[in-house]
C-alpha positions as semicolon CSV with decimal commas, in nm:
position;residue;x (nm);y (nm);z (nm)
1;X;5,944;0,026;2,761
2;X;5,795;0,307;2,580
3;X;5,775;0,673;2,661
4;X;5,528;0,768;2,930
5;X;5,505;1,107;2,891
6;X;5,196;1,265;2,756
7;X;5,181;1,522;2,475
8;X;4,918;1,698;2,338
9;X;4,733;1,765;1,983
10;X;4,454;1,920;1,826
11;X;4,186;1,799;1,551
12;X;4,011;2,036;1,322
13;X;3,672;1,925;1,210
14;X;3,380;2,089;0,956
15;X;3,141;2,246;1,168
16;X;2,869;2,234;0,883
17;X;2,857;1,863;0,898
18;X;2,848;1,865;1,281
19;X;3,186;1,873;1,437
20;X;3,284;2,086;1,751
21;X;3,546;2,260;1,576
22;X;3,854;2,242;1,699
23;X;3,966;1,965;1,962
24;X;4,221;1,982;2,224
25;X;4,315;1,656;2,305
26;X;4,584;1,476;2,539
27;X;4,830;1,167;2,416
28;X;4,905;0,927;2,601
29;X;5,304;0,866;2,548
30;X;5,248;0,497;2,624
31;X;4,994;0,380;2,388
32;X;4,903;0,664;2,193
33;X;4,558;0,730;2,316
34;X;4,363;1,034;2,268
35;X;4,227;1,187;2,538
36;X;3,982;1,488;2,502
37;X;4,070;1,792;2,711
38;X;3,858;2,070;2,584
39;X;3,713;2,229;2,225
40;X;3,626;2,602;2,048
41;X;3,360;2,660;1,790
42;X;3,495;2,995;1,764
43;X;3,520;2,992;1,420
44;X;3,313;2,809;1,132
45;X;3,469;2,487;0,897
46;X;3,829;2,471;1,089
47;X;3,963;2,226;0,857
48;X;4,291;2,262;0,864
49;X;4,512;2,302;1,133
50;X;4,920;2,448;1,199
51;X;5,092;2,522;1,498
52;X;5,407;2,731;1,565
53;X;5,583;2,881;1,824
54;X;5,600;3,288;1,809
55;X;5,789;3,479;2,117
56;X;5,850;3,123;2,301
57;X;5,451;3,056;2,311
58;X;5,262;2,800;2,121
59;X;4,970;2,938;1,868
60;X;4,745;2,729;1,705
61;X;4,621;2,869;1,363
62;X;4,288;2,773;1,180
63;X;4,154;2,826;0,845
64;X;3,812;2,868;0,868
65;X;3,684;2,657;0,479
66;X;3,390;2,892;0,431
67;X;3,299;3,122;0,081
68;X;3,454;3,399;0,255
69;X;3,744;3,254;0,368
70;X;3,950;3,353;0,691
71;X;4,194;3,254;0,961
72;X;4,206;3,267;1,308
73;X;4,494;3,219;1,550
74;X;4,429;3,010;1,918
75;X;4,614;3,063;2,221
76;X;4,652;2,643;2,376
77;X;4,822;2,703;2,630
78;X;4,533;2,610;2,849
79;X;4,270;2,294;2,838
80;X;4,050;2,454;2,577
81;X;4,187;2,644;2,292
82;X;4,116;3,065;2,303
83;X;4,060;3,240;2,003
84;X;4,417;3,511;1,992
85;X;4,299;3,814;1,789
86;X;4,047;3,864;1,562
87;X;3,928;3,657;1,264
88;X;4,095;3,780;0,928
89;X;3,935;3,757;0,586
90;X;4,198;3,533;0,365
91;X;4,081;3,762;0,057
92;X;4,010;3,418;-0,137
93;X;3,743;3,130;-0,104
94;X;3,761;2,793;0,085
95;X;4,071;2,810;0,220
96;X;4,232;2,429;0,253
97;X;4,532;2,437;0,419
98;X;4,778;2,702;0,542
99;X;5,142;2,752;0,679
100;X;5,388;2,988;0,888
101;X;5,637;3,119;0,697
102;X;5,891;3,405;0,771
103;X;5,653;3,552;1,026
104;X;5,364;3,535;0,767
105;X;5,064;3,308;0,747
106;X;5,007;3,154;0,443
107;X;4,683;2,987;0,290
108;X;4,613;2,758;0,003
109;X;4,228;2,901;-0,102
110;X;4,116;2,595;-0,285
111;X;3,761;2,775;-0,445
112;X;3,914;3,064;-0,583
113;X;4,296;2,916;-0,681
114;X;4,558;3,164;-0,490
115;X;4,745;3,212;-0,232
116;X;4,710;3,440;0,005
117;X;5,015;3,623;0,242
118;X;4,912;3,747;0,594
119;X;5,200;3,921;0,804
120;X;5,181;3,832;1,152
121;X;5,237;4,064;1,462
122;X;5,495;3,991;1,742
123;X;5,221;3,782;1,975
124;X;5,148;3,579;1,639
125;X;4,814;3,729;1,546
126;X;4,728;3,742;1,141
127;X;4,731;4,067;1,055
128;X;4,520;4,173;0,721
129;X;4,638;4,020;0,352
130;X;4,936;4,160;0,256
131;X;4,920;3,967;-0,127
132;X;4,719;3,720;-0,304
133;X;4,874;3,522;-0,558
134;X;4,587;3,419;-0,779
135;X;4,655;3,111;-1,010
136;X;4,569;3,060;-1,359
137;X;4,438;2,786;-1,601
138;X;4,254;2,435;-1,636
139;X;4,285;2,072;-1,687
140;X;4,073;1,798;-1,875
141;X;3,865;1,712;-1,568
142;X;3,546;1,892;-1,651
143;X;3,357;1,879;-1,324
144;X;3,698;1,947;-1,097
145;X;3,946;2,107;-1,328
146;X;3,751;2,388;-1,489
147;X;3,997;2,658;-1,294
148;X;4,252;2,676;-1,060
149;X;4,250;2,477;-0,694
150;X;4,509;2,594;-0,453
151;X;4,508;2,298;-0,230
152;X;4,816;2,277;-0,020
153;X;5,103;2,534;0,071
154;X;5,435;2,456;0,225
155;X;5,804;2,549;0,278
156;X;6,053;2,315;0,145
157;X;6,308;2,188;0,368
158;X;6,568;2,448;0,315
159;X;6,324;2,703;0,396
160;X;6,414;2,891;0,072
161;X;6,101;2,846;-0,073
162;X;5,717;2,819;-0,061
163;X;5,567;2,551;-0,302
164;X;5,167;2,531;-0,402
165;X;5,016;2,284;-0,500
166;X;4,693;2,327;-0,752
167;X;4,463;2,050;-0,823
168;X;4,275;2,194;-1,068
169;X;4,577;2,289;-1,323
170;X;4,747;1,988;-1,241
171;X;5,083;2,218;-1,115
172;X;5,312;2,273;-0,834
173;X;5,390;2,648;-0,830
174;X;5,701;2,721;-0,691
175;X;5,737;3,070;-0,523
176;X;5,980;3,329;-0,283
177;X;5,830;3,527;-0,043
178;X;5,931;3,893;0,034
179;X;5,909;3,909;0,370
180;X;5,924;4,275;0,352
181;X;5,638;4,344;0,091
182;X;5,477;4,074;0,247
183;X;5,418;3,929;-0,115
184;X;5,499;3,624;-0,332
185;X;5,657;3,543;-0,667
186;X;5,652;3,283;-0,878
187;X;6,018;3,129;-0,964
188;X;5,911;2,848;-1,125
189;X;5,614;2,586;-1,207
190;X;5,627;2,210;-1,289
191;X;5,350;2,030;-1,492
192;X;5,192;1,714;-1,363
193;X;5,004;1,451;-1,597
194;X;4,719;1,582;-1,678
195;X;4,364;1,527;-1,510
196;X;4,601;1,370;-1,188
197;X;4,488;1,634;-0,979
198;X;4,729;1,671;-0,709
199;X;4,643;1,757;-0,392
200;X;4,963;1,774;-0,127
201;X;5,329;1,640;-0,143
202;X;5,553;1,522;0,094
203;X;5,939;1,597;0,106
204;X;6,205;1,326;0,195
205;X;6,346;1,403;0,533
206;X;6,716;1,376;0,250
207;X;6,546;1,683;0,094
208;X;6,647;1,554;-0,268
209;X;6,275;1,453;-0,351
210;X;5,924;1,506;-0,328
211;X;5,636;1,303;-0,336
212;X;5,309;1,422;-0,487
213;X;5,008;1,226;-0,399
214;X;4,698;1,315;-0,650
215;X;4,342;1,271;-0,598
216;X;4,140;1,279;-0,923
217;X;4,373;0,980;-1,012
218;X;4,516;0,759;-0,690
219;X;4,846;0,812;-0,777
220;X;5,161;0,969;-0,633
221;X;5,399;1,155;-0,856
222;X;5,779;1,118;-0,752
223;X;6,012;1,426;-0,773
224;X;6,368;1,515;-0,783
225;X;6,379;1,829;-0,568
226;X;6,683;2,087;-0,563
227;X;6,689;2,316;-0,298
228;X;6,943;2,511;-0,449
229;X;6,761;2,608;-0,759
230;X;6,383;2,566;-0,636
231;X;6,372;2,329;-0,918
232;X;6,093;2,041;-0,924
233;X;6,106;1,761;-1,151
234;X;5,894;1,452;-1,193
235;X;6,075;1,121;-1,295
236;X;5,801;0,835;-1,212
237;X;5,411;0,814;-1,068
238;X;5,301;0,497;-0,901
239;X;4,955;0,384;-0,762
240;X;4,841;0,397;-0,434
241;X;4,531;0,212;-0,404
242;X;4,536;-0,200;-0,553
243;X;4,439;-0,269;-0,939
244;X;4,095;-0,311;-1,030
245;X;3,988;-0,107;-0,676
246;X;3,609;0,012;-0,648
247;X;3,467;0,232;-0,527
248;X;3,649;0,512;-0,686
249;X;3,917;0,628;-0,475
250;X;4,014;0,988;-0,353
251;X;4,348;1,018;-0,238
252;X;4,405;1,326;0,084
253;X;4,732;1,298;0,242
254;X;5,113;1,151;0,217
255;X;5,346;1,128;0,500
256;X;5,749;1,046;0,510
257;X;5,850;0,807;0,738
258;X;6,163;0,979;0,933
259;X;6,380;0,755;0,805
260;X;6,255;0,763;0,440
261;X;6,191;0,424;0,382
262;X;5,852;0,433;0,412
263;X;5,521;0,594;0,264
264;X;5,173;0,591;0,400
265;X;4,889;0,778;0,205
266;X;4,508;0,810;0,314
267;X;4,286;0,691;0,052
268;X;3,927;0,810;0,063
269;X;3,631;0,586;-0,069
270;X;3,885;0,238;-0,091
271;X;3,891;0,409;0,330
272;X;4,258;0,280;0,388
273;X;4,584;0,338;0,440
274;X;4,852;0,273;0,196
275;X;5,212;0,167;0,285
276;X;5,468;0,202;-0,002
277;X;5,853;0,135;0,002
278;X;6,109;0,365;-0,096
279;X;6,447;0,202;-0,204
280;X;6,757;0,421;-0,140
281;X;6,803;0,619;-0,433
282;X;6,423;0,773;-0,306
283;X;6,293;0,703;-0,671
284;X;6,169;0,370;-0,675
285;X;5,827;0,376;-0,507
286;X;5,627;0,091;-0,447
287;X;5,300;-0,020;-0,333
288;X;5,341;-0,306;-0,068
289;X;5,023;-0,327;0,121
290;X;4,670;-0,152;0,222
291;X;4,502;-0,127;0,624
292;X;4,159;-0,024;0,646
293;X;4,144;0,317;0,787
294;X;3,935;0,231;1,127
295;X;3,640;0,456;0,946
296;X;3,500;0,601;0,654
297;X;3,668;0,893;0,413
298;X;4,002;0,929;0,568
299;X;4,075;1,335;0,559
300;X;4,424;1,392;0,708
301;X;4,725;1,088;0,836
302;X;4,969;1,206;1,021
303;X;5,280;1,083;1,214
304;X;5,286;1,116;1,593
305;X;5,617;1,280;1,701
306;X;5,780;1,006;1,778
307;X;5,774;0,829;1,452
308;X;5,581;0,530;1,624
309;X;5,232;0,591;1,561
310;X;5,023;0,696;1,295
311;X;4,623;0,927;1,319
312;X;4,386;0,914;1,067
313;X;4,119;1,166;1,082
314;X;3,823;1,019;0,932
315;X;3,558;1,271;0,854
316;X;3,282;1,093;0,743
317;X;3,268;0,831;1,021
318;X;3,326;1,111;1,277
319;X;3,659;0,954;1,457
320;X;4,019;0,983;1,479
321;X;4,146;0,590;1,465
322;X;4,505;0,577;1,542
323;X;4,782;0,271;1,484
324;X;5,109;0,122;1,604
325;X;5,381;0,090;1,317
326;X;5,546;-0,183;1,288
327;X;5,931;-0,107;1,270
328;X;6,067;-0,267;0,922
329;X;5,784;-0,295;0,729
330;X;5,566;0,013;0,786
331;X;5,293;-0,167;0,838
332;X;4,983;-0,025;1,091
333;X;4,821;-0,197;1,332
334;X;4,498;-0,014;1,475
335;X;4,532;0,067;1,900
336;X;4,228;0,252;1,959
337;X;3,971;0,529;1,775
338;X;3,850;0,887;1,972
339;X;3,491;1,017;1,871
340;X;3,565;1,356;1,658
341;X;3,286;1,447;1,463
342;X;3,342;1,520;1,085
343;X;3,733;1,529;1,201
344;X;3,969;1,637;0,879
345;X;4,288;1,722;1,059
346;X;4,511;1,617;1,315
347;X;4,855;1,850;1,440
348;X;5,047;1,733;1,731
349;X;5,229;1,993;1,982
């Protein structure tokens, strides 16, 4: 029988094209339904979502993907999420994603290419940028690739360090952070084919690799990763969408199974989801099947707590469609959809 308890989660959605912005919602522990429990459209374009715990207390924290840029961090500890603190300028321009690190906030600002470093105070509020990290250069794609895209920034699992990833030089910047200048510095970067365009990776819960998953090309890069040296290094790319696929597909988001045996990537335009095997050395990737997504331009996928259940927020269709996986093959199975409005990210308490 499966666990009955219910948990909770939150779904960020683009205010511009109509969403709420961000949902609170309730899981059922059973069968994985959403349940809607409240919403704040406190802030404008809350895209992307992260949740940690400062001082024992959940906070929610938002990136509001506007010119300007910002964050905002959410007390949810009731049925609607509360704004905690002011709104803070990110110093840098549509702002896609974002990360606590060593009591700082980080954001990927995907229209001006950087990084941006904002302390945060003992109740978990942003405090103002402490450093930007601006990136430099191009790649052949002359309508997405003319400068730098910050897309995606993350801590690798030995907490050491802080990748980026930047779609629009077709690099993974590998950084440090001083906690104490509240800065970070570049330790090393690692080249991707060019005009691939990645967007986010994904590590093996092993730590010993990293997966890639581009858009401009639906592809996923494999990596050795060494957490001792903060060394990145490709060794393969495989596709993630069928041969001969139209329309043109625009790959947003990889996820790990725990036990690392399993891939699933969100593939905008061919709207699915892809499962891929990973044999035991973590290097040989490959495509077994594609699900449709339950909707139209899947955003975000992520994996339920559990492991058992995978959510797809699908922006374009307005819903959050989520699906049972079966154990062995990784294959999902749809169980139900929520009505989210221009949804593009899911986080789970």
């Amino acid at each position: 029988m499966g666990d009955q308890s219910t948990g909770r989660a939150f779904i960020g959605s683009f205010t511009s094209a109509g969403g709420r912005g961000i949902l609170a919602v309730s899981v059922d522990g059973a069968t994985g339904a959403l349940t809607e429990t409240g919403a704040s459209d406190a802030i404008a374009d809350p895209s992307y979502l992260a949740l940690a715990r400062i001082a024992g207390q959940p906070v929610l924290y938002a990136v509001s993907e506007t010119a300007e840029g910002a964050v905002a961090a959410f007390d949810v500890r009731g049925a609607s999420p509360r704004q905690h603190g002011a709104r803070v300028p990110v110093c840098g321009a549509g702002p896609t994603h974002l990360t606590v690190f060593d009591d700082h906030l980080l954001t990927a600002n995907y229209s001006s290419g950087s990084i941006s470093v904002l302390p945060l105070d003992d109740e978990g509020r942003p405090e103002p940028v402490s450093g930007v990290l601006q990136h430099e250069g191009s790649g052949p794609d002359p309508d997405r690739q003319r400068g730098p895209h910050a897309h995606q920034v993350l801590a690798d699992p030995s907490g050491r360090w802080v990748l980026g990833v930047d779609l629009g030089t077709d690099t993974v910047h590998v950084c440090t952070l001083d906690a104490k200048a509240g800065e970070l510095t570049v330790h090393g970067e690692t080249s991707l084919r060019p005009g691939t365009g990645p967007r986010h990776l994904a590590f093996h819960p092993a730590g010993t690799h990293a997966y890639v998953l581009n858009e401009l090309q639906p592809t996923l890069t494999v990596c050795r990763w060494d957490g001792a040296t903060g060394r990145l290094d490709p060794v393969g790319e495989v596709p993630v969408v069928p041969e001969g696929v139209t329309p043109r597909t625009y790959p947003s988001e990889v996820v790990v199974s725990p036990d690392g045996s399993h891939l699933w990537v969100a593939n905008r335009g061919h709207d699915s989801i892809a499962v891929l095997a990973v044999d035991a050395n973590r290097e040989r990737v490959e495509l077994t099947t594609t699900v449709p997504c339950g909707g139209h331009w899947p955003r975000d996928l992520k994996l339920d707590p559990a492991g058992r259940r995978l959510y797809v927020a699908n922006e374009r269709s307005g819903n959050v469609t989520w699906f049972d996986v079966a154990p062995g093959s990784g294959v999902p199975r749809r169980a139900g959809s929520l009505d989210a409005p221009a949804a593009s990210c899911v986080v789970f308490a």
